[in-house]
Steps between C-alpha positions, in 0.01 A plus 500: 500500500341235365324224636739214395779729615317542830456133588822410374690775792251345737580185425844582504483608914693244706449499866732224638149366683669134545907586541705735607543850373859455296751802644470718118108547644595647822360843564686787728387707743320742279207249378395461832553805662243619232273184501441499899440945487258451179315172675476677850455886429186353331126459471478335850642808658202767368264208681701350853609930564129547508386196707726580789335832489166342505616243792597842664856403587686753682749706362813407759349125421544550190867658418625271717309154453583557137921609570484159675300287345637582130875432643368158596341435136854593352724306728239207413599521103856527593587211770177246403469527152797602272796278654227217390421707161897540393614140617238337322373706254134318435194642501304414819258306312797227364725555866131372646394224248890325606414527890139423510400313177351528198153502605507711826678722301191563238259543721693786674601656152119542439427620832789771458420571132140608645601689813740710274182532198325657780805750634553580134162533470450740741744706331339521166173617713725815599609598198149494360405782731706701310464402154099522625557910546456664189166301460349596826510188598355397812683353734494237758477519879585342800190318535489377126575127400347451126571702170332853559498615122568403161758775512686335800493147258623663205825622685577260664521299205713737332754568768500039520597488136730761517671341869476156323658557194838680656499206741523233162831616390685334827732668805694753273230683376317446835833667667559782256121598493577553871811706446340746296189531743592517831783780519225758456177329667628578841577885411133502395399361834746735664382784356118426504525515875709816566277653249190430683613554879444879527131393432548315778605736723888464448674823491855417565689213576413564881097430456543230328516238816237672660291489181593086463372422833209680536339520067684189365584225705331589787434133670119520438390276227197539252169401594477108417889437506713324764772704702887449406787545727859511540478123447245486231754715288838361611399120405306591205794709364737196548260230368328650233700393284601141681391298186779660348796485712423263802331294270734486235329609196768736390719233477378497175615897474784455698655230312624776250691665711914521486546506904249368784511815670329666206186409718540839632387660195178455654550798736424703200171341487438510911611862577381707163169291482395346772633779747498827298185401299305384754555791692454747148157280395360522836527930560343502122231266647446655851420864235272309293308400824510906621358631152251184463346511885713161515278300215526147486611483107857353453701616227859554491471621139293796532665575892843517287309720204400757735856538667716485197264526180588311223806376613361356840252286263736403229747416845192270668483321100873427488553418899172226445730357220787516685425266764286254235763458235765300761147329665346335187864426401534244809161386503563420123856330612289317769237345252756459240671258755244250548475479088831556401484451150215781470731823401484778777378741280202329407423417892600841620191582223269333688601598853488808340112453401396324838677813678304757291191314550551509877553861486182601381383417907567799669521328861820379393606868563324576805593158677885591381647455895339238589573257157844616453551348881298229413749385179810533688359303809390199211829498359673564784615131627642391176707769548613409807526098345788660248691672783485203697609247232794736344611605877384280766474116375834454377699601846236261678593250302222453252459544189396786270276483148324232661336337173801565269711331771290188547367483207150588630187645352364640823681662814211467784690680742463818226110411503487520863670794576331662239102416579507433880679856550241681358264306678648588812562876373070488463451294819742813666277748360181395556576381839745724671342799241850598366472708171597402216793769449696334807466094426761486233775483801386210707411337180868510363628314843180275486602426107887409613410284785290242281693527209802370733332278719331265200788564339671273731238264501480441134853512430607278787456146305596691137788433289576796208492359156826290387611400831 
């Protein structure tokens, strides 16, 4: 294909960034019942199965904090975020810019655009573990924070330009990519782990709870590592991925769909990735701790290699891509809104470079828990300012779109609910010492009781345009 060709089919790619899809681009169940299984039986699940081994979460804690907490994440995507996604049919960044303005707007499409570089980021660091295995490569640990080898730089920047250059061609591709890869990543998982339980003791189905509680998840964690609970998993489970449904990004996915309740394609996503590969990627991990005399070095590539071969590698490469195809497709949708005549392709290329250039840091990987909490909690109360203004303000007898409907370039009542929550969520933390993982909750109530109450106050004395 040439190059002319190439640009031209790339220029070609319309995303509907600022109006609705039209019906004849409405997708059915199958696009995202194969998008949410290929983004979430993915590269984060051969790193988060691991760390909850390595927090030394029990295994009852576990099964169930994860049944729980992955039924809350679903019922999230399907009764917060696609009613709003099929009656409006925006992205989140345009739904945003017509409640708080212009401006506000911008500044939290760059601070989303960089909180998903880094989660996409983090995936292109898995996959290069495993495109790093023929070459010996050596790998990073848990203690490691810079670069460790020209090796490690070199694939990382492959696996980026490969990730990037998928992401370029728009949704469809990004969907369809997905469709191909996921229906076999989570056999691969699957079968890694049955393969490798005899080694740990498993002889029959009968050993095998024995075997989980006291070799796998047996609620000690490693040397240097915090201990997880019940709690720990059941929140993080639910709000791992709370940028996404509580606050609204996949509006911007969901806005595709034929039927609101296609939300609950996501249980694909919940229960084959972040329940049965979780569970898979942590008894490959708690092994690779057994035959290494439980070394600090923090692969997921060559932990999959040694379970499944080749096809546990070339599974790590694919599940990396999986989850950083649909993330530097938003970020690149986020950017692209605060320069709208810039064509997404050519932004998606550069959120595509920042992203690759953030995965050559290794920390990204090791700090995975803790920054995927992080970027939900940050984008947490706009969320909660979208649910408010499509559910709330219009029964209470204000208005919704705030600057659309008044003609406004700046909704302070979005500003405040926005900023002061997270300063609260900090002054929470550091005063009353509540983790991270658990903050996102109050924070939501914290976010709908100040975007209501200056609501009021602004509104009060306001008149919508053209009366």
């Amino acid at each position: 294909m040439s190059e002319k060709r190439i640009i031209k089919q790339l220029n070609e790619v319309v995303e509907f960034e600022r109006t609705p899809v039209p019906k004849e681009k409405w997708k059915g169940w199958g696009s995202f019942i194969g998008m949410y299984a290929g983004e979430h039986t993915a590269g984060t699940e051969f790193v988060i199965g691991p760390l909850f081994v390595a927090h030394g979460v029990a295994a009852f804690d576990l099964v169930l904090g994860l049944l729980i907490g992955n039924l809350l994440a679903v019922l999230s995507w399907v009764f917060l975020c696609a009613p709003i996604a099929a009656k409006k049919r925006l992205t989140l960044y345009y739904m945003l810019e017509r409640i708080a303005g212009k401006r506000l707007t911008q500044v939290y499409n760059l601070v989303n655009a960089l909180m998903f570089c880094f989660l996409a980021g983090a995936m292109i660091a898995v996959s290069a573990t495993a495109v790093g295995i023929p070459f010996n490569m050596s790998m990073p640990s848990l203690h490691h924070w810079l670069p460790n080898s020209i090796g490690w730089i070199i694939a990382v920047l492959l696996v980026g330009a490969v990730t990037t250059t998928v992401a370029m061609f728009g949704y469809s591709q990004v969907s369809k990519f997905a469709n191909i890869a996921a229906p076999w990543m989570i056999w691969v998982f699957i079968a890694a782990a049955i393969a490798v339980l005899p080694e740990l003791g498993v002889k029959s189905i009968s050993d095998f709870w024995g075997v989980a509680k006291t070799k796998i998840w047996t609620g000690v964690p490693l040397e240097g590592q915090s201990k997880f609970t019940f709690w720990h998993v059941m929140f993080f489970a639910w709000f791992c991925n709370m940028a996404m449904h509580i606050g609204m990004s996949d509006l911007s996915i969901l806005r595709y769909a034929k039927k609101w309740y296609y939300g609950a394609s996501a249980a694909t996503g919940m229960y084959l990735g972040h329940y049965i590969a979780w569970i898979a990627s942590g008894i490959l991990y708690s092994l690779f701790l057994m035959e290494t005399s439980y070394s600090t070095e923090f692969a997921p590539g060559p932990v999959a290699f040694r379970a499944a071969g080749i096809a546990g590698a070339i599974c790590v490469i694919i599940a990396g891509w999986t989850t950083a195809n649909p993330t530097i497709y938003r970020a690149g949708l986020a950017l692209q809104s605060i320069r709208p005549k810039w064509k997404t392709w050519k932004v998606t290329m550069v959120i595509g470079m920042i992203t690759t250039f953030v995965a050559l840091f290794p920390a990204l990987v090791m700090k995975l828990l803790e920054f995927v909490a992080i970027y939900g909690l940050v984008l947490m109360p706009m969320g909660a300012v979208i649910f408010l203004d499509f559910y709330i303000l219009p029964k209470i007898g204000l208005k919704s779109e705030f600057t659309e409907t008044f003609g406004k370039s700046f909704n302070l009542a979005a500003m405040i609910a926005w900023l002061l929550t997270l300063a609260l969520c900090l002054f929470i933390n550091l005063y009353f010492g509540l983790e991270v993982f658990f903050l996102g909750l109050p924070g939501w109530f914290i976010a709908a009781i100040l975007y209501i109450l200056f609501s009021k106050l602004i509104q009060r004395n306001l008149q919508p345009t053209g009366v």
